[in-house]
C-alpha positions, 0 to 999 in steps of 0.5 A, spaced: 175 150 492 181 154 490 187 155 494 188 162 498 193 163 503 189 162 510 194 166 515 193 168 522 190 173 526 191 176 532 185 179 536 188 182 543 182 186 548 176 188 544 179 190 538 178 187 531 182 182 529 190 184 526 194 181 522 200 176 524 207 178 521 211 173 519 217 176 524 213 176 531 213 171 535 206 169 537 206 167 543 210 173 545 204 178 541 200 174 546 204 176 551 204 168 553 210 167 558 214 160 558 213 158 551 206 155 553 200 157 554 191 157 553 189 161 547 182 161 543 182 158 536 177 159 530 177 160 524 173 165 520 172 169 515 178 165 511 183 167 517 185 164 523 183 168 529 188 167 536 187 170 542 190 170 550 182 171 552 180 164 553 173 166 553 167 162 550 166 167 545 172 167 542 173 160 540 175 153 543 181 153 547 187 150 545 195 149 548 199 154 544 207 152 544 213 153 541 220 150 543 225 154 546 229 155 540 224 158 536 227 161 530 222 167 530 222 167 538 230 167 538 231 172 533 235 179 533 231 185 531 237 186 526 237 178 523 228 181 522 230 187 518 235 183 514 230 178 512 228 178 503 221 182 504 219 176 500 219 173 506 218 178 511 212 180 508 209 173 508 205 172 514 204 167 519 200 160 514 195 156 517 196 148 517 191 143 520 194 136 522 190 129 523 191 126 529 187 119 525 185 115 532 183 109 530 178 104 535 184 099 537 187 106 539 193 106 534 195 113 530 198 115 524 204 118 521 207 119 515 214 121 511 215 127 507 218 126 502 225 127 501 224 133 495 219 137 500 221 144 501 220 144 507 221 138 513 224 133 507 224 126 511 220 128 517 215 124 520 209 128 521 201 126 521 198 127 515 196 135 514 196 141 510 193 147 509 186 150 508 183 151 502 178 159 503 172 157 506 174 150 508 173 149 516 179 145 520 176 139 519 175 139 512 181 141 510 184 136 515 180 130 511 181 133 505 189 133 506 188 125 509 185 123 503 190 126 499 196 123 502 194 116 505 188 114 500 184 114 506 177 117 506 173 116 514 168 122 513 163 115 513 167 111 519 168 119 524 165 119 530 170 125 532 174 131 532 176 136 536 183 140 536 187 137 540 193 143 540 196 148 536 204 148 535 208 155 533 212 152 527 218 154 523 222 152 518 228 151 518 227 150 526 233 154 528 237 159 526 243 155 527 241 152 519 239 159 516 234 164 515 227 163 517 223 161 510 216 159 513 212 161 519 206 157 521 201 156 526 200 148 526 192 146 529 193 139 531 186 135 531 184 128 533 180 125 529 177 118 532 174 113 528 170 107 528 174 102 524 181 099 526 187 099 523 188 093 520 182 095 516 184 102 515 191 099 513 188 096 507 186 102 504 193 105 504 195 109 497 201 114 499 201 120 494 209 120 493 209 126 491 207 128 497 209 122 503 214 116 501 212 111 508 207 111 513 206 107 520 201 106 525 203 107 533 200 105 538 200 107 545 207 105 546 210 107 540 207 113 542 211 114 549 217 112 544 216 118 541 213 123 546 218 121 552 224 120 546 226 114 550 225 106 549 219 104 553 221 096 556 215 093 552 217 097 547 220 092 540 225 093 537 223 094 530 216 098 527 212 096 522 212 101 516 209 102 509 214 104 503 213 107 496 219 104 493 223 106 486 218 103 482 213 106 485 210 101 489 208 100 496 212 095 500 212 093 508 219 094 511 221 093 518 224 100 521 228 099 528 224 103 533 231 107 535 230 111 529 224 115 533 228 118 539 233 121 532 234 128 535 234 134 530 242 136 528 244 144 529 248 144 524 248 141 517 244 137 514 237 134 518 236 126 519 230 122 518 226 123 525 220 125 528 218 132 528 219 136 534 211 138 533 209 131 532 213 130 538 209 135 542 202 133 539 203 125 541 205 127 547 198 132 548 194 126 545 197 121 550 195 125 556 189 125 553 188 117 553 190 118 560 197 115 559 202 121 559 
């Protein structure tokens, strides 16, 4: 594989799939209202094709989202064309995200690390971006191995796209310039092990993950809802690499997770709001929204 830059295209009516520019709001180029709505998602050619009509032809259906304070969503066409062209000329980037299901119904999310350039300290799933001529989850268990160590192509019994996420960094215009611009394709990966056995074979790459930890369903509602469950407990189990470089197991208290991303200033460890978003779809999907 050699690494090209996968981007988004956008496919409106009949005509050839276009371009995506970095400073157009997806969902207004689909002209999807509410912030939220049904597109077609596939990816051909090395580039990921969108589009409002949801027809089978065009792909499998997926829920597109933005938050309301989207930066490119919020932005002035005076703040667009004062963007550096490096930036303005960039497109919209492709990253395919792992929602890694395990048989006792419990999933995992990692940290960034701190020296990331893009979400330093956040935790997300394991994901990244896709090689040319990668499918969705090629590239989706590549990035997993990558990060976590784990290999589950021989215990998969699953997959499909769970949602799609307009992500963009930084997350509001109130901390700067937007920098990055992607399109976040989240899928559920259900496997056939549990997690004690998957927990085993953990081995963060600190150049990219600093910690993991498993969810299970009521840490998921911790997360979604942005509230403390009643059943829920008071600290969260988690993996660290530590300065040596080794793995040790930590107990996090669990009102970390209901952080709220600050407006201004310096951002704090937290969940990211995509993530928060794609728990919340996956719950709905086990029938516990």
């Amino acid at each position: 594989m050699t690494y090209q830059r996968i981007l988004v295209h956008l496919q409106k009516n009949a005509s050839p799939p276009v371009l995506a520019k970095f400073t157009e709001c997806i969902l207004d180029s689909l002209k999807i209202d509410g912030h939220s709505g049904q597109v077609s998602c596939h990816l051909k050619d090395n580039k990921l094709i969108l589009s409002s009509d949801t027809t089978n032809e065009n792909g499998p259906k997926a829920l597109l989202t933005h938050p309301p304070f989207c930066p490119i969503h919020c932005m002035s066409e005076y703040q667009a064309t004062n963007l550096p062209l490096d930036i303005s000329e960039r497109g919209v980037d492709v990253g395919v995200v792992v929602i890694l299901e395990t048989s006792d119904r419990n999933i995992l999310l990692t940290r960034r690390a701190k020296h990331m350039r893009t979400f330093p300290g956040i935790w997300v799933p394991p994901g990244g971006h896709i090689e040319a001529e990668e499918q969705l989850l090629e590239a989706g268990l590549r990035e997993l191995h990558e990060e976590t160590g784990l290999n589950i192509k021989k215990s998969l019994k699953s997959s499909r796209i769970l949602c799609l996420w307009e992500s963009v960094y930084p997350y509001t215009l109130s901390m700067g310039q937007p920098k990055r611009h992607h399109i976040v394709v989240y899928m559920t990966v259900q496997v056939e092990e549990d997690k004690s056995s998957l927990q085993q074979c953990i081995d963060l790459d600190q150049g990219e993950v600093d910690a993991s930890m498993w969810l299970d369903p009521v840490l998921a509602k911790l997360i979604a809802h942005d509230e403390v469950p009643t059943d829920c407990p008071q600290f969260i189990e988690a993996t660290v690499v530590d300065d040596a470089g080794l793995l040790k197991t930590v107990k996090l208290p669990a009102v970390l997770m209901t952080n709220k991303a600050p407006d201004t200033g310096a951002d704090i460890e937290r969940i990211s709001t995509g993530t928060r978003y794609a728990v919340n779809q996956w719950l709905a999907q086990q029938g516990e929204h």
